[in-house]
VEXVO-919109 format. One record per residue (C-alpha): residue in three letters; x, y, z. Coordinates in steps of 0.25 Angstrom, whole numbers, plus 5000, padded with zeros to 4 digits. Example, Ala and Ser with C-alpha at 12.3 -4.5 7.8 and 13.67 -1.06 7.14 Angstrom:
// VEXVO-919109
ALA504949825031
SER505549965029
***
This chain:
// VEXVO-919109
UNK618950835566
UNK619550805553
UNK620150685557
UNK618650625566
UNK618250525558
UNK616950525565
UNK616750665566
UNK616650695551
UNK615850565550
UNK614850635561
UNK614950755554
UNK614850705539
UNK613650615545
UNK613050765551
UNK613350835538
UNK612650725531
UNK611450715538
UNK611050845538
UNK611150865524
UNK610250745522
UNK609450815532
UNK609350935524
UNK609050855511
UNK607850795517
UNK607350925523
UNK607350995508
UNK606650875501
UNK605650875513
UNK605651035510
UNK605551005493
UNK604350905496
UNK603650985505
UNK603551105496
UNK603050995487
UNK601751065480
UNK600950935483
UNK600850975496
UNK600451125495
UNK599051135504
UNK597851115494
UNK596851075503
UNK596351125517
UNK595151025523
UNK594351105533
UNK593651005543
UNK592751065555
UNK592850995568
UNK591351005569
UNK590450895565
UNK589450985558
UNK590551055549
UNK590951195547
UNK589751285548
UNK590351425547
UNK591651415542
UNK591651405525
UNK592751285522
UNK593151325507
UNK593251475510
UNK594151435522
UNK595051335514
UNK595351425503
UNK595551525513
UNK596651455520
UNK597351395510
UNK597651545504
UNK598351585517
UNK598951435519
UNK600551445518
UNK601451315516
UNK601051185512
UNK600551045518
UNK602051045526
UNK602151195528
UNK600851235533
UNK600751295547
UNK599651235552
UNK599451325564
UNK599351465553
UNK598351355546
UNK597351345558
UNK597551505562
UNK597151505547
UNK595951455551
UNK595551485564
UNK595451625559
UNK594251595551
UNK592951645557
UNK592151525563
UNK593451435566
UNK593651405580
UNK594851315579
UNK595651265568
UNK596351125567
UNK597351095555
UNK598150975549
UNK599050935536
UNK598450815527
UNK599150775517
UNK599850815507
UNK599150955506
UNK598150955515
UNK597651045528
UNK596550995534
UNK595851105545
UNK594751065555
UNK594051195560
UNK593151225572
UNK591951315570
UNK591651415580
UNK590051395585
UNK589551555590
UNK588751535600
UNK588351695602
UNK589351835600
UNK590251905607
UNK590052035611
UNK589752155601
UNK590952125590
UNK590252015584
UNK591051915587
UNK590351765591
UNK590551685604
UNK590751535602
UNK590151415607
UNK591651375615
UNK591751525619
UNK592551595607
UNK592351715603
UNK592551725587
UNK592351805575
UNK591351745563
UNK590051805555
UNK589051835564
UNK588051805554
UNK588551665553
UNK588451635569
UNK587051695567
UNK586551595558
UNK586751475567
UNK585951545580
UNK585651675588
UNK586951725595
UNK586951745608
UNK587751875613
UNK589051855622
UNK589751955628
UNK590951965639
UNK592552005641
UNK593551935635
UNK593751785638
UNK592651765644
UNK591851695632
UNK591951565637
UNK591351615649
UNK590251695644
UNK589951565635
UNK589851475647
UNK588851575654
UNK587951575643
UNK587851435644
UNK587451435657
UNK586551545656
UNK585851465645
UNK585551345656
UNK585151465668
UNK583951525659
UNK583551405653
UNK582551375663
UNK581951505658
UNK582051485643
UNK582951585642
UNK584051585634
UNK585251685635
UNK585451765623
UNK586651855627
UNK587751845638
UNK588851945643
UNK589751965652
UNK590252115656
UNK591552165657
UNK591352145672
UNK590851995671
UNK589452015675
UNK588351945666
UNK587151965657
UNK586251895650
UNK585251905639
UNK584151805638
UNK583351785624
UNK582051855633
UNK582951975632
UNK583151985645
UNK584452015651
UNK584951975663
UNK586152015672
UNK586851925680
UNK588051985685
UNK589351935690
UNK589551815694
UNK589851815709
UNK589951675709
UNK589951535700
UNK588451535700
UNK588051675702
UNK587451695689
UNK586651555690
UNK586151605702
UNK585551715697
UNK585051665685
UNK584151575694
UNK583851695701
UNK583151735689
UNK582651615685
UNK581951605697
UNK581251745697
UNK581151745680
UNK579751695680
UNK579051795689
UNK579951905681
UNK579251875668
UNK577951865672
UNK577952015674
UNK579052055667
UNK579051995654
UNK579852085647
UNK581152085659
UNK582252145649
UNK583352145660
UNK583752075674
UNK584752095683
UNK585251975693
UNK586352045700
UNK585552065710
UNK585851965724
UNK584351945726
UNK583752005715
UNK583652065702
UNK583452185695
UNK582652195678
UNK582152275668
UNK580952245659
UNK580152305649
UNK578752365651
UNK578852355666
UNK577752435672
UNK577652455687
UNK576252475692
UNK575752595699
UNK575452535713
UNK576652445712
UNK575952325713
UNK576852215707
UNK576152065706
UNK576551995720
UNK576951875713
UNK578151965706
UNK579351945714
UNK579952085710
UNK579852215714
UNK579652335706
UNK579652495709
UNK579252605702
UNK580552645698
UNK580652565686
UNK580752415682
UNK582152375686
UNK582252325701
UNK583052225709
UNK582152125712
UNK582152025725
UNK582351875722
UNK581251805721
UNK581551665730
***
């Protein structure tokens, strides 16, 4: 080897490089720890047009650059947006350098749209179930009440939607929705009225029998204005409740009412009307 020319020129040429590599490493290393570019500053930018409405920036800044390890180079930004996506409020986090010493982090708000069964916690508009001051999501409107296993929130979210559009025609509107451990449904409209639909069979088992009581609705009212519950599981019928109900002592029911009534009480499967 001794005596190869070119192999000791190969390896002095190997030798050499890596050293400068090295070199150019450590001065990159020196100027990165430069003190100019320890992290002075996180901007906080909402992706919504409208601003932050929930989410307090200065508390939040200040917070994170306690926690924040490294500098403009040595920051991890993925621990940065956890950072932030564990605030109450924030849906999604996105974060980027600017230089020399700067972190610029652009947050998505959570919007509740109602809460999520008995533990407080708040349903979203896009389906997420989260964990914020109740107070605070009261002061933007009244929550409805969702309800249903785990994983189905998105699904419970796209039924209340419907359901809105289904009682419409009625002025109803619902005011709570769930969905049982054994997927059958129930709804609570702002009359007080409950209603339940069942399982669905079928795609547009539920539609149909929301029409079903939309059709008969108005004759129900007229002499029961005070219905407190209805059942629709019934093929060709349905079955309620309602306060104050009295039966009359000859049994005489209008004969414009499509219902029947016995004297045993005031819930009864009652026959379609067509």
């Amino acid at each position: 080897m001794w005596q190869d020319a070119k192999a000791l020129n190969a390896t002095a040429s190997a030798l050499f490089a890596a050293a400068l590599l090295a070199c150019i490493a450590a001065g990159v290393w020196w100027v990165a720890q430069r003190p100019m570019f320890d992290l002075r500053t996180i901007r906080i930018e909402s992706m919504d047009q409208d601003g932050l409405r929930h989410v307090n920036q200065l508390t939040l800044r200040n917070s994170a650059l306690w926690r924040l390890k490294g500098n403009f180079f040595t920051t991890n930004l993925d621990a940065v947006r956890q950072v932030f996506e564990a605030v109450p409020w924030v849906r999604r986090a996105t974060v980027r350098r600017e230089w020399p010493n700067q972190l610029i982090v652009t947050l998505e708000e959570h919007e509740a749209l109602g809460t999520w069964g008995e533990d407080g916690r708040l349903l979203s508009t896009k389906g997420d179930v989260f964990t914020a001051n109740l107070a605070e999501a009261e002061e933007d409107h009244d929550l409805p009440e969702f309800d249903g296993p785990d994983g189905s929130e998105k699904e419970v979210l796209a039924r209340y939607g419907e359901l809105r559009t289904w009682f419409a025609p009625l002025k109803l509107v619902p005011e709570a929705l769930s969905l049982s451990s054994r997927y059958a449904w129930t709804v609570k409209l702002d009359n007080g009225m409950s209603v339940a639909l069942g399982r669905e069979q079928t795609s547009s088992t539920l539609r149909e029998r929301v029409e079903r009581l939309l059709g008969i609705y108005p004759q129900l009212v007229e002499h029961l204005p005070e219905i407190e519950t209805i059942d629709m599981r019934y093929q060709n019928g349905l079955a309620l409740s309602a306060r104050g109900l009295k039966i009359p002592k000859d049994g005489a029911w209008p004969k414009k009412q499509a219902m029947k009534k016995t004297a045993a009480g005031a819930q009864k499967p009652l026959p379609a009307t067509r």
